[in-house]
C-alpha positions as CSV (number, residue, x, y, z in Angstrom):
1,X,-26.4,-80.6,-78.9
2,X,-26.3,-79.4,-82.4
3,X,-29.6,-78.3,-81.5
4,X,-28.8,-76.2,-78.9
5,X,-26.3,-75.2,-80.3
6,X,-28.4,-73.7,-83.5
7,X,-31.2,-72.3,-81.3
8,X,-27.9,-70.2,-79.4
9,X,-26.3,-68.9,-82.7
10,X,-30.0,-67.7,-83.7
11,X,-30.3,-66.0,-80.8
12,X,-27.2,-64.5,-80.9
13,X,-27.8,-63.5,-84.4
14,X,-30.9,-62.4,-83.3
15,X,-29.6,-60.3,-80.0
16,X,-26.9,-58.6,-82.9
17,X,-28.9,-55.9,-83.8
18,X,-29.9,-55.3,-80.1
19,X,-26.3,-55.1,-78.9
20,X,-25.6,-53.3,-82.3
21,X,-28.5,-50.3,-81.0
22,X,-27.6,-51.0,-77.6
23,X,-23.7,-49.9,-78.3
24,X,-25.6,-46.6,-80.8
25,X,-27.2,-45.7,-77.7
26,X,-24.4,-45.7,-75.2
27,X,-22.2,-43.9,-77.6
28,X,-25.2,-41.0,-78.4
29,X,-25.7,-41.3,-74.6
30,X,-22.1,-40.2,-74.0
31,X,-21.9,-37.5,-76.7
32,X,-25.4,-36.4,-76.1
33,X,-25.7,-36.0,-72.3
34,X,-22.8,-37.4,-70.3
35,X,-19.9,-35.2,-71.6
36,X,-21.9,-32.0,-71.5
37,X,-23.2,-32.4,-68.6
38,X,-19.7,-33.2,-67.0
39,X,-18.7,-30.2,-68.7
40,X,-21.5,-28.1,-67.2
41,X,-21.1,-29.8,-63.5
42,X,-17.5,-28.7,-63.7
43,X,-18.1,-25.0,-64.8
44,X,-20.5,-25.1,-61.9
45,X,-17.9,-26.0,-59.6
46,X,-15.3,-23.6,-60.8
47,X,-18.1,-21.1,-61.0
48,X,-19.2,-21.7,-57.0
49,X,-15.4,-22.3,-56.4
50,X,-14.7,-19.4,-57.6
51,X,-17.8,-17.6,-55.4
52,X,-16.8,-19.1,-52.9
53,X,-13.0,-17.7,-53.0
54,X,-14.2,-14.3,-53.5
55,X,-17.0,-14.5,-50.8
56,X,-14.0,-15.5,-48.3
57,X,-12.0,-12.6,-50.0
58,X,-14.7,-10.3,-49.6
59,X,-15.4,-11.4,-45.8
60,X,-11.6,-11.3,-45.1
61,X,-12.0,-7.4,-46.9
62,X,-14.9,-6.4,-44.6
63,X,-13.4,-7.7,-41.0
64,X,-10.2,-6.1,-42.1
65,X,-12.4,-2.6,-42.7
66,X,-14.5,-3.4,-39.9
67,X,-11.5,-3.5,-37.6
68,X,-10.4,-0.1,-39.7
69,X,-13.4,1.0,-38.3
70,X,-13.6,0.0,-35.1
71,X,-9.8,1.4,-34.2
72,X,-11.4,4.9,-36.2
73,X,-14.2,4.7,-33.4
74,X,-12.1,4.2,-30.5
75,X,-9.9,7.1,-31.5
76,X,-12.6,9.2,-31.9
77,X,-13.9,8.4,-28.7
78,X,-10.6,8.8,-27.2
79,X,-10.3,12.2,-28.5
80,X,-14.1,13.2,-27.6
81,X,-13.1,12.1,-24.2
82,X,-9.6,14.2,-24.4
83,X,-11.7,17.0,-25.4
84,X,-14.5,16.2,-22.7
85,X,-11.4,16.4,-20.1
86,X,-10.1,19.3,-21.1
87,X,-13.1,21.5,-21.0
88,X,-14.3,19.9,-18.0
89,X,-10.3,21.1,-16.2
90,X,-10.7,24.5,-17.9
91,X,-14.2,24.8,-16.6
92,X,-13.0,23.8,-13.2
93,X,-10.1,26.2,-13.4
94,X,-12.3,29.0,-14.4
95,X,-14.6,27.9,-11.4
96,X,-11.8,28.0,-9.0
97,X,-10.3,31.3,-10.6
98,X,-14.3,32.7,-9.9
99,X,-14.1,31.1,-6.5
100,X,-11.0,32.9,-5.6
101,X,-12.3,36.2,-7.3
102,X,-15.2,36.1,-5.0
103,X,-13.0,35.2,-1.8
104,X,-10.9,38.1,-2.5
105,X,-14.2,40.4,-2.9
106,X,-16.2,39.3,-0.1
107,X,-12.4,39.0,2.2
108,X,-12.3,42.9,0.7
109,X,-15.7,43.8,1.6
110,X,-15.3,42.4,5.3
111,X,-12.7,44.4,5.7
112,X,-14.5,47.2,4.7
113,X,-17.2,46.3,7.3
114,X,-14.7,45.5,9.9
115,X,-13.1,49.4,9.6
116,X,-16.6,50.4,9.9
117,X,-18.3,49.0,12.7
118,X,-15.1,50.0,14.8
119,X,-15.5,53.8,12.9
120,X,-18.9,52.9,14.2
121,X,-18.0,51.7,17.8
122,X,-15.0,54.3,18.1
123,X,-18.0,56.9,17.6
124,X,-20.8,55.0,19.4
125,X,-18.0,54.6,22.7
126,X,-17.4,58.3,22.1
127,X,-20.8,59.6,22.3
128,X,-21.6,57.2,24.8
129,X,-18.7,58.8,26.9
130,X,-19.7,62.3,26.0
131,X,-23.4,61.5,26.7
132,X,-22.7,59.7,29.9
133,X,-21.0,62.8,31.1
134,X,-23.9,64.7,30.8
135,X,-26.7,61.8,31.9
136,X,-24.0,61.7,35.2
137,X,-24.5,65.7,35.5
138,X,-28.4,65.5,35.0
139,X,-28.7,62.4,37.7
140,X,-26.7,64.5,40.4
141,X,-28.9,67.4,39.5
142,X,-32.1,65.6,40.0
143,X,-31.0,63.5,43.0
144,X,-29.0,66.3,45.0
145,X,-30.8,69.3,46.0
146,X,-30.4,72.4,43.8
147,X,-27.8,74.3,46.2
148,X,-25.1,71.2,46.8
149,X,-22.6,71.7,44.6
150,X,-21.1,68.2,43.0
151,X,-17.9,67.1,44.2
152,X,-15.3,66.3,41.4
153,X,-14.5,62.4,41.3
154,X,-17.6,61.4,42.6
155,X,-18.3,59.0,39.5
């Protein structure tokens, strides 16, 4: 067993300056690599964190300005439609004020036609009387014979 236990304190002694590298290593590891690359993993966190926040920010800022916008639009419409009503009642005022212009003038100017074709008819029946008198006078001519003289209320 002495033996054995000889051959294990030589290889311990002999696995001493491998642990003894192995330990050099870890450490330059850790100081080398490990701890700045922790560091740069968490300043790439906080950095895309950080973008993150202000990419929600900036979102939340441009639905807030997009519903700015969207309430500007629908007043604008609102008034473009205010102002569409309005010029389509003046226009239709103005259309009715032209409608009643041209009642009036054309109610005027029937009159005026009315007044004369009875003017006309008052003349026409006149003449006609006058002229039937005389057609009457140049029918009893022609039918009775030149010496009868025409009784009065015969027509």
């Amino acid at each position: 067993m002495d033996e054995i236990l000889n051959q294990l304190g030589a290889l311990v002694l002999g696995a001493v300056p491998t642990m003894i590298f192995f330990i050099v290593l870890v450490a330059a590891y850790t100081v080398l690599v490990h701890k700045p690359l922790h560091r740069v993993l968490a300043e790439r966190r906080a950095r895309t964190v950080g973008a993150v926040a202000a990419a929600n920010t900036a979102i939340a800022a441009a639905d807030a300005n997009s519903l700015k916008y969207e309430e500007a639009l629908r007043a604008a419409r609102a008034q473009v439609f205010a102002a569409r009503e309005d010029r389509l009642k003046r226009w239709a005022q103005e259309r009715e004020a032209a409608v009643a212009e041209a009642r009036k003038a054309a109610q005027a100017r029937v009159e005026v036609a009315r007044k004369e074709i009875e003017e006309s008819a008052r003349v026409a029946r006149a003449q006609v009387e006058s002229d039937a008198a005389t057609l009457s006078a140049s029918v009893l001519k022609a039918i009775l014979p030149t010496g009868a003289a025409p009784t009065e209320g015969v027509l």
